[in-house]
C-alpha positions as CSV (number, residue, x, y, z in Angstrom):
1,X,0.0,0.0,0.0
2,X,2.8,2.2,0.8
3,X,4.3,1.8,-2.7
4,X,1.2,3.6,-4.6
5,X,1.9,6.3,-2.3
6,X,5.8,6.3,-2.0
7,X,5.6,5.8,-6.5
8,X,4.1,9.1,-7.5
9,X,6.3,10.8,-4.8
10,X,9.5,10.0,-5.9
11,X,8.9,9.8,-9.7
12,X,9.4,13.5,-10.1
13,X,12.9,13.5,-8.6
14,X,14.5,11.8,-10.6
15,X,12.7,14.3,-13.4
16,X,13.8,17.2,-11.9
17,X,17.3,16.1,-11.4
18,X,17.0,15.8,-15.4
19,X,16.0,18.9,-15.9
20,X,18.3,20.8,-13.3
21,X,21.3,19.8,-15.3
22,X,20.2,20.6,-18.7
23,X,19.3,23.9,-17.6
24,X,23.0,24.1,-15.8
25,X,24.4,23.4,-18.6
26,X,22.1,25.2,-21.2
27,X,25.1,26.8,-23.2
28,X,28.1,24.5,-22.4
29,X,26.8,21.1,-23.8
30,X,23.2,21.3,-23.7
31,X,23.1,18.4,-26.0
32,X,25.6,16.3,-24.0
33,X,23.5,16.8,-20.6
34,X,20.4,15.4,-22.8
35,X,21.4,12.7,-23.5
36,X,23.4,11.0,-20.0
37,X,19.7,12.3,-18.7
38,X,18.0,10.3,-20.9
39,X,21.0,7.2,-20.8
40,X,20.2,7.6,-17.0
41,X,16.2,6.9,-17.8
42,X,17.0,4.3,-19.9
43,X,19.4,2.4,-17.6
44,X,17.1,2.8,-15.0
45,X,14.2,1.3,-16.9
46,X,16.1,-1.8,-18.1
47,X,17.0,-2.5,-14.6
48,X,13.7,-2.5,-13.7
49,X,12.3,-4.5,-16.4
50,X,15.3,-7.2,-16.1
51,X,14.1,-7.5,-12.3
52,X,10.6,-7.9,-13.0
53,X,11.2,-10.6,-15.2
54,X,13.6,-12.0,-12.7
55,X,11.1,-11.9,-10.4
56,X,8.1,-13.5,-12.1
57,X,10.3,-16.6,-13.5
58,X,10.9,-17.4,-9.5
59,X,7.4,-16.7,-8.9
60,X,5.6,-20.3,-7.1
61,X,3.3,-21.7,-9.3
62,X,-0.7,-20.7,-8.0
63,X,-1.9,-22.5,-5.5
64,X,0.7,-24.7,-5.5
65,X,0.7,-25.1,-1.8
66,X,-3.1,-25.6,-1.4
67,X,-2.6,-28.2,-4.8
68,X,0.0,-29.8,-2.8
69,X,-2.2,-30.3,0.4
70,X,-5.5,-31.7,-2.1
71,X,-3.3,-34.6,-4.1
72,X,-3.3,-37.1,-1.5
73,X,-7.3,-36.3,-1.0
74,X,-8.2,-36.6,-4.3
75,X,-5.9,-39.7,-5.0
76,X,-7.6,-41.4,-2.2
77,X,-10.7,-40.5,-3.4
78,X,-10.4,-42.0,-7.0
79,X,-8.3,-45.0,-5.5
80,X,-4.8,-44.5,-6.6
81,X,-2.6,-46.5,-3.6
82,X,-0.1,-43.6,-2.3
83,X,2.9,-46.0,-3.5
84,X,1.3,-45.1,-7.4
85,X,1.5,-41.3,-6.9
86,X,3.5,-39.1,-9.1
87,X,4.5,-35.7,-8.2
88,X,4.4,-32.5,-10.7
């Protein structure tokens, strides 16, 4: 709960930051300063992404507890002897 609040909070910073250091350095190398700004962004986002991904591919399988807990019910109940089980 405290990230949807924390989120839109600290978004602009980084933002800001961007836009701080183009305007320092409007008539050096305006161009320059764009563009590690936006290689910043970029970086950032790819990180991100990469551990998202990382995340989900670890992720437990749904329910796979509770599934866990039913087998041996429902093989007893359709008459598979425990010795015949096979596990996912």
């Amino acid at each position: 709960m405290r990230v949807f609040v924390a989120l839109p909070c600290d978004a602009p910073g980084p933002l800001l930051g961007a836009v701080t250091l183009i305007v320092a350095f409007w008539e050096e190398s305006r161009g320059l300063a764009s563009m590690l700004a936006t290689a910043g962004f970029v970086g950032t986002v790819a990180v991100a992404v990469w551990s998202v991904l990382r995340g989900l591919t670890e992720w437990p399988r749904l329910l796979e507890a509770t599934l866990g807990e039913l087998r041996p019910d429902r093989n007893a109940l359709i008459g598979v002897p425990s010795s015949e089980t096979q596990s996912d």
